[in-house]
C-alpha positions as CSV (number, residue, x, y, z in Angstrom):
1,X,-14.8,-13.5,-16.7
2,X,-15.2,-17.4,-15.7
3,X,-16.5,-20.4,-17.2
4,X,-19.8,-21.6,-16.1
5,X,-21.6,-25.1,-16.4
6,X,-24.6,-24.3,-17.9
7,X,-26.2,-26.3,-14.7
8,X,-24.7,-23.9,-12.6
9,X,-26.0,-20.7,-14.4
10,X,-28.9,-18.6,-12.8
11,X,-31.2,-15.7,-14.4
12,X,-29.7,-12.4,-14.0
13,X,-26.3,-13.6,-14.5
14,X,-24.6,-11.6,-17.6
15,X,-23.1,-13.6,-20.8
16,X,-19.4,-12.5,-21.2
17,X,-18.7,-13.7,-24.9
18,X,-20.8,-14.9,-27.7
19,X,-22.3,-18.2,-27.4
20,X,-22.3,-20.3,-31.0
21,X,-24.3,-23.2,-31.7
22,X,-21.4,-26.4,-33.0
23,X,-22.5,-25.1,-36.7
24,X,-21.0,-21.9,-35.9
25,X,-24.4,-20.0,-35.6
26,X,-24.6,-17.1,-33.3
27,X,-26.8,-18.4,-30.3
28,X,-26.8,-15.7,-27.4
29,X,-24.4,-12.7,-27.7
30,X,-22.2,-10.9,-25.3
31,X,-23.7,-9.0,-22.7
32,X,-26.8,-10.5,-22.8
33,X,-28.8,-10.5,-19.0
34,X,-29.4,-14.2,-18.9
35,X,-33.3,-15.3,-18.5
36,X,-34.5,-18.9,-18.0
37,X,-35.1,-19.2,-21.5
38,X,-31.8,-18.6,-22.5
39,X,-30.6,-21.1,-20.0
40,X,-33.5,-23.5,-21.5
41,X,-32.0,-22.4,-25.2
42,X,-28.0,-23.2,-23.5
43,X,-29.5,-26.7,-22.9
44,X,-31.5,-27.0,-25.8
45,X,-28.4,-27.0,-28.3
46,X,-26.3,-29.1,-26.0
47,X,-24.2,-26.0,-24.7
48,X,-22.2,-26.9,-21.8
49,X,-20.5,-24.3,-20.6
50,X,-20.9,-20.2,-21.0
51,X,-18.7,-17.4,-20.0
52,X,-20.3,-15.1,-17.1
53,X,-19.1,-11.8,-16.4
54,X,-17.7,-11.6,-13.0
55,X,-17.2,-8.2,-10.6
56,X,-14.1,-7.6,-11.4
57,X,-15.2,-7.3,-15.1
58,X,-17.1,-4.5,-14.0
59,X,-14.6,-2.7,-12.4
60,X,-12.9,0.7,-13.9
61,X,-10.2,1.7,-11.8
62,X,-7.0,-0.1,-11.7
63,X,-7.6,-0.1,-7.8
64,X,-11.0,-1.5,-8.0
65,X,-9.7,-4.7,-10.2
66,X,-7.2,-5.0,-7.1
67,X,-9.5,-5.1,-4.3
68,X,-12.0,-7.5,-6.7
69,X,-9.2,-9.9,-7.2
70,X,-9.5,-12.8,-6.0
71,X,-5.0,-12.6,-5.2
72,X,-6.2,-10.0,-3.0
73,X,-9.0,-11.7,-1.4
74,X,-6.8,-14.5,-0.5
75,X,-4.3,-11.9,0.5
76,X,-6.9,-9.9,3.0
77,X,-7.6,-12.7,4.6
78,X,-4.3,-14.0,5.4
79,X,-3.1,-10.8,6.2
80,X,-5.7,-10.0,9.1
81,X,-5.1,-13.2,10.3
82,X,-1.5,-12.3,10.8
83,X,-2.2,-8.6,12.3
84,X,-4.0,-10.2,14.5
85,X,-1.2,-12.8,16.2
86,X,1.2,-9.7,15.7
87,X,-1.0,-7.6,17.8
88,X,-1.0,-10.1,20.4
89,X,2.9,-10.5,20.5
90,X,2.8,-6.7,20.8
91,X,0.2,-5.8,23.5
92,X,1.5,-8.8,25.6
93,X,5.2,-7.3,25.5
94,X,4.0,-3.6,26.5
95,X,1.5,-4.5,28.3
96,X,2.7,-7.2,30.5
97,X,6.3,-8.1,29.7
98,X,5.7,-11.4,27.6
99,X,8.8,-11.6,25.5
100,X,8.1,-12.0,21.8
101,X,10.0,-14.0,19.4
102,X,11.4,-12.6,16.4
103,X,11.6,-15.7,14.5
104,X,7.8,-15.2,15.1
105,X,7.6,-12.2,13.6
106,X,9.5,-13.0,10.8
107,X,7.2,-16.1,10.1
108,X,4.2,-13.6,10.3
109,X,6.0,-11.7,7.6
110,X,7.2,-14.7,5.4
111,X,3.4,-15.6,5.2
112,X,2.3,-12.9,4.2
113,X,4.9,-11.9,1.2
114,X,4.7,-15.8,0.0
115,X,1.0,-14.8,-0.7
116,X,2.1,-11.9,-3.6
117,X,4.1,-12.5,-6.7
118,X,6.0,-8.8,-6.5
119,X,6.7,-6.0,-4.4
120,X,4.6,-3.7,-6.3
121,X,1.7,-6.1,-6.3
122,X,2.3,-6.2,-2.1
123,X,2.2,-2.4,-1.9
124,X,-1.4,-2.3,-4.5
125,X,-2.9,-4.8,-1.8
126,X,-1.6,-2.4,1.1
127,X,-2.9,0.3,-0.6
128,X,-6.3,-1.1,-0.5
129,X,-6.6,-2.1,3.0
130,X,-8.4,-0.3,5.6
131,X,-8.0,-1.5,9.4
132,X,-10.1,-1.2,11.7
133,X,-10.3,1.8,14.7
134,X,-8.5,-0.8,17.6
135,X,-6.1,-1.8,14.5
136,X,-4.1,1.2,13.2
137,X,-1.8,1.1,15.2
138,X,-0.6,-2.0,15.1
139,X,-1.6,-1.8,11.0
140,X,1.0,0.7,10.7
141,X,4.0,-1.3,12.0
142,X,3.0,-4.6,10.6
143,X,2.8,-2.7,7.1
144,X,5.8,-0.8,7.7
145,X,7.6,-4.0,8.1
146,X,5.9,-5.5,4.5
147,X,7.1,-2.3,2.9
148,X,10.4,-2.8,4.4
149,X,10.6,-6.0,2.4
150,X,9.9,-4.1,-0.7
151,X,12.3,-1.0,-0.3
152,X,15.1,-3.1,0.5
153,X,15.4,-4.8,-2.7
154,X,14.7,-1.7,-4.5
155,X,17.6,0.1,-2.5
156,X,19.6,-3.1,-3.0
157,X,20.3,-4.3,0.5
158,X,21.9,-7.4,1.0
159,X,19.8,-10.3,2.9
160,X,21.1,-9.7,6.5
161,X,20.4,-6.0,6.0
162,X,16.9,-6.6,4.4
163,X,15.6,-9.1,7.2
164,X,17.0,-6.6,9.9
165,X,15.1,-3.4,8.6
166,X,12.1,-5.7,8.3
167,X,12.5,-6.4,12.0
168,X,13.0,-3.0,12.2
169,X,9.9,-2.0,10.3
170,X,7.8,-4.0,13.0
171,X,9.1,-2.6,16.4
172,X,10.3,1.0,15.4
173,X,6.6,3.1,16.4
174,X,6.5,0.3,19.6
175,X,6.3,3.6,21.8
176,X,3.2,4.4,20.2
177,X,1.4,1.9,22.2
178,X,2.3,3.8,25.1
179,X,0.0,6.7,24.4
180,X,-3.9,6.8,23.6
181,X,-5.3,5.9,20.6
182,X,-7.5,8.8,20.3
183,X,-4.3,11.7,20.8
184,X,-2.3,9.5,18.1
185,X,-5.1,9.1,15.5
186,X,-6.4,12.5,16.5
187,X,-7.8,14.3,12.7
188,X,-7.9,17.8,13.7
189,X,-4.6,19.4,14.3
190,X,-2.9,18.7,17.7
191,X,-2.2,21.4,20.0
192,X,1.9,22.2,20.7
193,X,1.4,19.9,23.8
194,X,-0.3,17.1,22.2
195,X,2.1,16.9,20.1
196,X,4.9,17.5,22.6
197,X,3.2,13.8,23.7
198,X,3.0,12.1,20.6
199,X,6.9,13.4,20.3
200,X,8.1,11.4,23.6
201,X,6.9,8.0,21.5
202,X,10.4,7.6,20.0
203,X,12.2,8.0,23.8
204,X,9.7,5.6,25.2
205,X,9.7,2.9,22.2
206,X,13.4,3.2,22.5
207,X,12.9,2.3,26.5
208,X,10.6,-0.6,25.7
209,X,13.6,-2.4,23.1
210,X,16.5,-1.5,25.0
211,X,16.5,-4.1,27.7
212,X,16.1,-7.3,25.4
213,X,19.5,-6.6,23.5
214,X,18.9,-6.6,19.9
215,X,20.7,-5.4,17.2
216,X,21.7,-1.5,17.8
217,X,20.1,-0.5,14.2
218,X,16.5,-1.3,16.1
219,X,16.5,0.7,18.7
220,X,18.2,3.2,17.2
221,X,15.2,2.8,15.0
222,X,13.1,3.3,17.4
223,X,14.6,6.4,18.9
224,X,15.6,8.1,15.7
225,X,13.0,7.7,13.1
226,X,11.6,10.9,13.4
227,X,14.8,12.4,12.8
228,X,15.6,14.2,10.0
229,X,18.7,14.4,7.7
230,X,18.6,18.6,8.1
231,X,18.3,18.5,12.1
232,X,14.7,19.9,12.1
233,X,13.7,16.4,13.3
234,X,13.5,15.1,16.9
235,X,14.5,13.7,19.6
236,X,17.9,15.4,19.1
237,X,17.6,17.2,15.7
238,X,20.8,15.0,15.0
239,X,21.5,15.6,11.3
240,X,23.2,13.6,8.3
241,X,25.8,10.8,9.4
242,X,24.6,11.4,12.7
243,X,21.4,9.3,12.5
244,X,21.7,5.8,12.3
245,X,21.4,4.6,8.5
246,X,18.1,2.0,9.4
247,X,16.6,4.9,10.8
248,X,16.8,6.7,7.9
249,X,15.2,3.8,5.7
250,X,12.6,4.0,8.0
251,X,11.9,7.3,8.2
252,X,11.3,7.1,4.5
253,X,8.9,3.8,5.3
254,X,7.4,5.3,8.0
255,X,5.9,8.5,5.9
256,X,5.4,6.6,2.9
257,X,3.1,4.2,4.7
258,X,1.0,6.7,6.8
259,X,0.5,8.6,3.1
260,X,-0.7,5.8,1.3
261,X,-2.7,3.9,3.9
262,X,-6.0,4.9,4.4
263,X,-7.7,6.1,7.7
264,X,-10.7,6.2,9.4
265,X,-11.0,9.9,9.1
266,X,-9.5,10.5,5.2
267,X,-9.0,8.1,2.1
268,X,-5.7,6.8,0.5
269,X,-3.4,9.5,-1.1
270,X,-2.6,8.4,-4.4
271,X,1.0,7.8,-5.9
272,X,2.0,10.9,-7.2
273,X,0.4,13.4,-4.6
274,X,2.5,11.4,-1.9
275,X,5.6,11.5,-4.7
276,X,4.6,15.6,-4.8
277,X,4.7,15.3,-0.9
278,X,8.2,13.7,-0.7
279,X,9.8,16.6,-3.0
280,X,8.4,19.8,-1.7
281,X,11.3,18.4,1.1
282,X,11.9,15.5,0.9
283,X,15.3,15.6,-0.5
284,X,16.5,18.3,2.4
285,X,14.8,16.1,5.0
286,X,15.6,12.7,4.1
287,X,18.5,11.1,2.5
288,X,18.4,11.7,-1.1
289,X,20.5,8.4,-2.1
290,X,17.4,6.1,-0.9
291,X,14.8,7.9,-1.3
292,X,15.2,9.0,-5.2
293,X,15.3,5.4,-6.4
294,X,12.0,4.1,-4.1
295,X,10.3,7.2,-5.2
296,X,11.7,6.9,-9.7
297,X,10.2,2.9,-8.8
298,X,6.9,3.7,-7.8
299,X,6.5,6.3,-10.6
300,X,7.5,4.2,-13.2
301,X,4.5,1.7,-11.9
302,X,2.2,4.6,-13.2
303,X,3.1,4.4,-16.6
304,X,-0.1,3.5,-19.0
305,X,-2.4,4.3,-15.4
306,X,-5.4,7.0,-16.4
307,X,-5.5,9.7,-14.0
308,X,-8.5,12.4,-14.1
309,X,-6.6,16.2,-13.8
310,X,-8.1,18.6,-11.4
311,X,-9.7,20.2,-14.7
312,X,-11.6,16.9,-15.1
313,X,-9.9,16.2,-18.5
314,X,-8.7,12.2,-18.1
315,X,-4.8,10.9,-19.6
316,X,-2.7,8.4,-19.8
317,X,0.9,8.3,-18.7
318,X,2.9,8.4,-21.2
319,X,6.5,9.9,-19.8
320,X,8.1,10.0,-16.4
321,X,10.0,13.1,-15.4
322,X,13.2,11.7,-13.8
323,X,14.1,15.3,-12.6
324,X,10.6,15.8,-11.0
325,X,8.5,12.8,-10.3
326,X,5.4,13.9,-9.7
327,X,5.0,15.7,-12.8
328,X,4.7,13.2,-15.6
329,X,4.0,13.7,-19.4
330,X,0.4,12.7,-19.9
331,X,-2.0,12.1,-23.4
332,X,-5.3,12.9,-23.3
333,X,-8.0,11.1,-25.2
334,X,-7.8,13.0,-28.2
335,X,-4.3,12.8,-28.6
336,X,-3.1,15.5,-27.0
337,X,0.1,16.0,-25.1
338,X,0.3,17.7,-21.4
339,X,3.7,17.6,-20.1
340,X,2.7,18.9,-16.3
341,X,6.4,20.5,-15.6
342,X,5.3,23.5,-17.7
343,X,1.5,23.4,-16.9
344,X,1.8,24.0,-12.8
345,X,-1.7,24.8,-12.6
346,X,-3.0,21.3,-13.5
347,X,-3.0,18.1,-10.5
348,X,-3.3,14.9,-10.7
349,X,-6.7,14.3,-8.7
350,X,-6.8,10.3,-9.1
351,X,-5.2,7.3,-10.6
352,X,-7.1,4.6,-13.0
């Protein structure tokens, strides 16, 4: 809701809270559709000001207030300014050989992550972006390299370590660029050879980095993010202490952002279906030691969220399970309790 000079009001606008005359008589109540004559009555008693409703107001979901914001207005705007200069630094490098700065990148991210007050905050406004077709691409590093900033602190990295996988989070998937947009985006299920291709993106991003001499933990980024910490991952199914320790963060980053983000050809998962996702193997796959604590933070940003069960029943979170993430102890309406451990056949379908 937001104050309103009673010259500025129009018909049609809605009254968010009582309006009283200055003898403390009701004049126009809340949630009243405003017509000229009330406007004419505002005036008539000398009322300066009114509250309006706003859209926001109107919103239901927790994600709707977010993208009706006006922190994430402010924040879309800067941030597509900023994918937009990154996306020049990037297609000039691969495609002719312009070297970037990375203090420039680094300013790209500064701007951005002075625009939110928290981490969790920055990952809400991710959440609700969707880039355009050309854009994904490029979307996906730049927001790998905001979540970067996020994950580190929750994983307690010292400064040097978080600004180095930030820089890490913006160059790792360089290859892609490389390859067609239409094989990488590709929605229906890519043949063994297509995704023999997509495959070769680590080797070739790794080719790209190597000749300007940066830190090691980058283009060992770059080669080895798709490694995996049980040696089913590629290019070299290295396994555990094998694979470089950045490289593991941003594996983690890497997954975490293409669940969350949204895409031209399927919506956002939501928190705890991409939690769900991270268990089924995550803990064989990836290195339990980081991961658990990013995953137990984003949980515990769900508490006193409504979600709406796959039986259409709707609950609030009451209760995280630290022993199984995705499977929190809700309370319905009514007041009753559903601890999901012990009820497997209800899903979360969506978040309030």
């Amino acid at each position: 809701m937001r104050k309103y000079a009673t010259i500025a009001i129009k018909p049609g606008m809605e009254l968010g809270e009582d309006v009283y005359t200055y003898q403390n008589e009701l004049l126009i109540p809340a949630r009243t559709v405003l017509t000229e004559a009330h406007i004419k009555k505002l005036s008539h008693y000398s009322i300066m000001c009114a509250t309006i409703m706003e859209p926001a107001d109107y919103a239901t979901t927790h994600f709707e207030k977010v993208r009706l914001s006006d922190g994430f207005k402010t924040f879309e705007s800067v941030y597509n300014e900023c994918l937009s200069s990154y996306k020049s630094l990037m297609m000039e490098f691969v495609l002719n050989g312009t070297a970037f700065s990375m203090n420039r990148l680094m300013e790209l991210y500064a701007s951005i992550a002075s625009r939110v007050p928290n981490g969790d905050t920055l990952l809400d406004y991710l959440y609700n972006m969707l880039p355009s077709e050309d854009d994904m691409t490029h979307a996906h590093c730049f927001n790998s390299a905001l979540i970067a900033g996020v994950f580190a602190r929750w994983i307690n990295l010292n400064q040097a370590d978080a600004e180095l996988l930030i820089q890490c989070g913006f160059l790792y998937d360089i290859g892609k660029l490389k390859l067609p947009d239409e094989l990488i985006w590709k929605a229906d299920k890519l043949t063994q050879a297509e995704f023999n291709h997509i495959k070769a993106h680590t080797i070739l991003g790794f080719q790209l980095l190597e000749p300007l001499h940066l830190d090691r933990h980058i283009t060992n980024a770059a080669l080895m993010h798709h490694e995996r910490y049980d040696g089913s991952g590629y290019p070299s199914a290295l396994r555990g202490e094998e694979i470089d320790r950045f490289a593991k963060y941003i594996a983690i980053i890497d997954s975490y952002e293409a669940m969350t983000s949204a895409r031209i050809y399927r919506s956002t998962m939501h928190q705890f279906k991409m939690i769900s996702n991270f268990e089924k193997a995550g803990f064989i796959t990836y290195d339990e030691s980081v991961l658990r604590p990013i995953l137990s933070h984003i949980a515990g940003t769900q508490m006193g969220r409504k979600v709406r069960l796959n039986d259409d029943r709707v609950a609030e979170i009451i209760l995280i399970n630290q022993k199984h993430l995705s499977r929190p102890m809700l309370r319905t309406e009514d007041g009753y309790l559903i601890d999901l451990l012990s009820e497997p056949h209800l899903e979360i379908e969506s978040i309030f």
